[in-house]
C-alpha positions as a Markdown table, in Angstrom:
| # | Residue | x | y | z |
|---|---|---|---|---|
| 1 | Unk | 75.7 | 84.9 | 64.9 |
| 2 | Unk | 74.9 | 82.1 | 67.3 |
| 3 | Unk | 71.7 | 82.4 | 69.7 |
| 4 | Unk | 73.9 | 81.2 | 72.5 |
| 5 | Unk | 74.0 | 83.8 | 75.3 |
| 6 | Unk | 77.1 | 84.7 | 76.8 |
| 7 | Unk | 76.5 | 84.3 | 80.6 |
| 8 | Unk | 77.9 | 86.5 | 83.0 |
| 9 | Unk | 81.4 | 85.1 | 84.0 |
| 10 | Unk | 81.5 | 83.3 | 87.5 |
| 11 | Unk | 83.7 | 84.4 | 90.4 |
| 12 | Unk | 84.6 | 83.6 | 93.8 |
| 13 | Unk | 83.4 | 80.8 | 95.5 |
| 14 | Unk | 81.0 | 79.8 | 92.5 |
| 15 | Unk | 83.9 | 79.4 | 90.1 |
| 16 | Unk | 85.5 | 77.3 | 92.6 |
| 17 | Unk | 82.5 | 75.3 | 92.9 |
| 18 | Unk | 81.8 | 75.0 | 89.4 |
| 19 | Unk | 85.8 | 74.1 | 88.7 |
| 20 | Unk | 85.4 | 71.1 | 90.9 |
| 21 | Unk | 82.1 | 69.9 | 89.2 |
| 22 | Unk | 83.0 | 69.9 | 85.9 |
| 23 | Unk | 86.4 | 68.1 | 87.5 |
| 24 | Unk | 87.9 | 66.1 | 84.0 |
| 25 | Unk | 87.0 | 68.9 | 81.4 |
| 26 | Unk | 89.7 | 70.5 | 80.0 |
| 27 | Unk | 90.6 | 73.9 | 81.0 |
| 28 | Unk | 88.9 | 75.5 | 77.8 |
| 29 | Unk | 85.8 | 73.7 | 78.5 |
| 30 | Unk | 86.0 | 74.5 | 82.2 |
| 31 | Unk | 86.4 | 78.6 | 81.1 |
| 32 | Unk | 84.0 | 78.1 | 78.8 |
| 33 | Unk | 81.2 | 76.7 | 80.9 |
| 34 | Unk | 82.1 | 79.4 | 84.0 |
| 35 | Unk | 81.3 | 81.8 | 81.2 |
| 36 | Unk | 84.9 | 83.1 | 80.2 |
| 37 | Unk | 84.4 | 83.7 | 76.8 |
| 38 | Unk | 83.3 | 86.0 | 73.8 |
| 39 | Unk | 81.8 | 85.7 | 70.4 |
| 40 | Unk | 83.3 | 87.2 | 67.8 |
| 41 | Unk | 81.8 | 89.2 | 64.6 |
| 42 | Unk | 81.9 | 86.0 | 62.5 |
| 43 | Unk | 80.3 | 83.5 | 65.5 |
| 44 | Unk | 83.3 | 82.4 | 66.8 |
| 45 | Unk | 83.7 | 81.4 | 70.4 |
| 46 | Unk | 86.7 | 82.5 | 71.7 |
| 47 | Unk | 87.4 | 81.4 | 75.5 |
| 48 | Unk | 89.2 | 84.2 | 77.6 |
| 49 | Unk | 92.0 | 82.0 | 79.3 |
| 50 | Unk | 93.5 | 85.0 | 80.8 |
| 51 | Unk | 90.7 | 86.2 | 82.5 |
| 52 | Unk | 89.6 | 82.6 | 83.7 |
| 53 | Unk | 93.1 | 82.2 | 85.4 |
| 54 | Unk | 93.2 | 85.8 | 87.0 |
| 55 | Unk | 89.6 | 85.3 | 88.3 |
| 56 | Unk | 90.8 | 81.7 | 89.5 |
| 57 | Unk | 93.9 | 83.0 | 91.2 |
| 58 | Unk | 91.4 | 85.9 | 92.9 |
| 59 | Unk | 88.8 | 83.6 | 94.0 |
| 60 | Unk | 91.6 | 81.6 | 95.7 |
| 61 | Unk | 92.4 | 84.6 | 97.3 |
| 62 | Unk | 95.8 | 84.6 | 96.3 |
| 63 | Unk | 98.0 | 88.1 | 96.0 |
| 64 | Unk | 100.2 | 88.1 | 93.1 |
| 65 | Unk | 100.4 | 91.8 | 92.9 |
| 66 | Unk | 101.7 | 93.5 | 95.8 |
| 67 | Unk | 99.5 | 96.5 | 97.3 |
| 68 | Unk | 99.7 | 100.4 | 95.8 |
| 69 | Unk | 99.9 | 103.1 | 97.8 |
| 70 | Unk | 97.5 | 105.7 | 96.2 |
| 71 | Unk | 95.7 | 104.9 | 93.0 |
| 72 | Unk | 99.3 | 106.2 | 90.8 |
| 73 | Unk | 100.3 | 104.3 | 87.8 |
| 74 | Unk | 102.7 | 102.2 | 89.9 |
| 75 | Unk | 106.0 | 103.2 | 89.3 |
| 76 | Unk | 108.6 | 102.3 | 92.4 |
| 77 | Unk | 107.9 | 100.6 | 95.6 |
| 78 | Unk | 109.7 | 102.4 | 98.8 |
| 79 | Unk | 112.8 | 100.4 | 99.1 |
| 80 | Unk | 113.7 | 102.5 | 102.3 |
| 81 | Unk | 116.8 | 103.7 | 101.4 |
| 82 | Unk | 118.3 | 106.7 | 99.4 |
| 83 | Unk | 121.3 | 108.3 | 97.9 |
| 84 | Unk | 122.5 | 111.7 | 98.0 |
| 85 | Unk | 122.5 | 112.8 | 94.0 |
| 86 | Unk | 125.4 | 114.1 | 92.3 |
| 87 | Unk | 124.2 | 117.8 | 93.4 |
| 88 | Unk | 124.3 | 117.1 | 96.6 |
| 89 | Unk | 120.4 | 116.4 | 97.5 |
| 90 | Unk | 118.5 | 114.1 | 99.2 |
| 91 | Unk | 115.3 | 113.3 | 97.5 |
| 92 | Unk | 112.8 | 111.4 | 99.7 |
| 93 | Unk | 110.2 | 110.3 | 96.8 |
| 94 | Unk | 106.7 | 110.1 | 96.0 |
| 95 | Unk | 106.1 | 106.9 | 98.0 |
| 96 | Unk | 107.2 | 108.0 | 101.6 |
| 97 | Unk | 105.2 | 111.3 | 100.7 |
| 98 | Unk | 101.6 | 109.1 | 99.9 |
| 99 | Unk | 102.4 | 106.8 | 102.5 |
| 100 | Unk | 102.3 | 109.1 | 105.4 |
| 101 | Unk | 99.7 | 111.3 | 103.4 |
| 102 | Unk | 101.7 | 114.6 | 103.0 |
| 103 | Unk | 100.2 | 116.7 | 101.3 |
| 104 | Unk | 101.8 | 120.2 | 99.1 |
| 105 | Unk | 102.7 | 122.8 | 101.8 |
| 106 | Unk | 103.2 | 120.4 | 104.6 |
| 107 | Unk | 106.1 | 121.7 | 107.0 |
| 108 | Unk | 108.9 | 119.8 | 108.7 |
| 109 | Unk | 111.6 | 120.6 | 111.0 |
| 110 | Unk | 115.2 | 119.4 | 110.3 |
| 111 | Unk | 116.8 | 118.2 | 113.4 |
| 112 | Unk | 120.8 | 116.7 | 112.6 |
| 113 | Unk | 122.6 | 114.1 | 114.5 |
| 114 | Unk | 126.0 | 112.7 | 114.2 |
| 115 | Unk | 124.8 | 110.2 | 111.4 |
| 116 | Unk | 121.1 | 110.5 | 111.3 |
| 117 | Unk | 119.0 | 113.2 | 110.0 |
| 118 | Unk | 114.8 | 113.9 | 111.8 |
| 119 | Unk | 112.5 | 115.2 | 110.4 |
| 120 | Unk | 109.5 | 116.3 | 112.3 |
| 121 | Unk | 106.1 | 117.6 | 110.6 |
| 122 | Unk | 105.1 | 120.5 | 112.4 |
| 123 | Unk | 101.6 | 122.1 | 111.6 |
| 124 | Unk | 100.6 | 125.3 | 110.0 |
| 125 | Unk | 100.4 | 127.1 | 113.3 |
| 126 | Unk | 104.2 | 126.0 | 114.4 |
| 127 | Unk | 103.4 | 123.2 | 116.7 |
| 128 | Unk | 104.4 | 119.6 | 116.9 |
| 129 | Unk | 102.3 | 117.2 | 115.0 |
């Protein structure tokens, strides 16, 4: 193995900084010198190009992913909208229920209109939330 230590990575505003000075390097060699890589069993470098894009993207503060409700697995963003299913139900969903913070147990009341349906959470002693 090499003697060359493996830096700690750079982020934020020092990556930027550092990106600009080392301005015509390639972008291995910029990874490389912000500290995105690893040495492998044999003393290979190997740079981390994935990592040095994402933390590039980040430190530019821009959102490619779009914000979770809850710390889930992901799954389906609330569109909004839903169906009544083939048996006749209407199933509201996991992501209205994190989004407002419901938790097991909470009550509702079920008011109808012509073509509208309310629902208002009422608390465990029967009054209006």
């Amino acid at each position: 193995m090499s003697n060359k230590k493996n830096i700690e990575p750079l982020v934020g505003e020092e990556l930027l900084q550092k990106v600009k000075d080392l301005g015509g390097a390639t972008k291995e060699e910029k990874a490389r010198e912000c500290g995105y890589f690893t040495e492998t069993k044999n003393g290979v470098e190997r740079v981390n190009m994935m990592k040095f894009l994402n933390a590039l993207i980040d430190a530019e503060g821009i959102q490619l992913d779009s914000k979770s409700v809850g710390g889930g697995r992901g799954g389906r963003s609330a569109s909004y909208k839903i169906t009544v299913q083939s048996n006749k139900n209407l199933l509201i969903g996991a992501a209205y229920t994190k989004q407002m913070g419901l938790q097991e147990g909470d009550v509702f009341e079920i008011s109808l209109g012509r073509k509208h349906i309310h629902l208002k959470q009422i608390d465990k002693n029967g009054d209006d939330e």
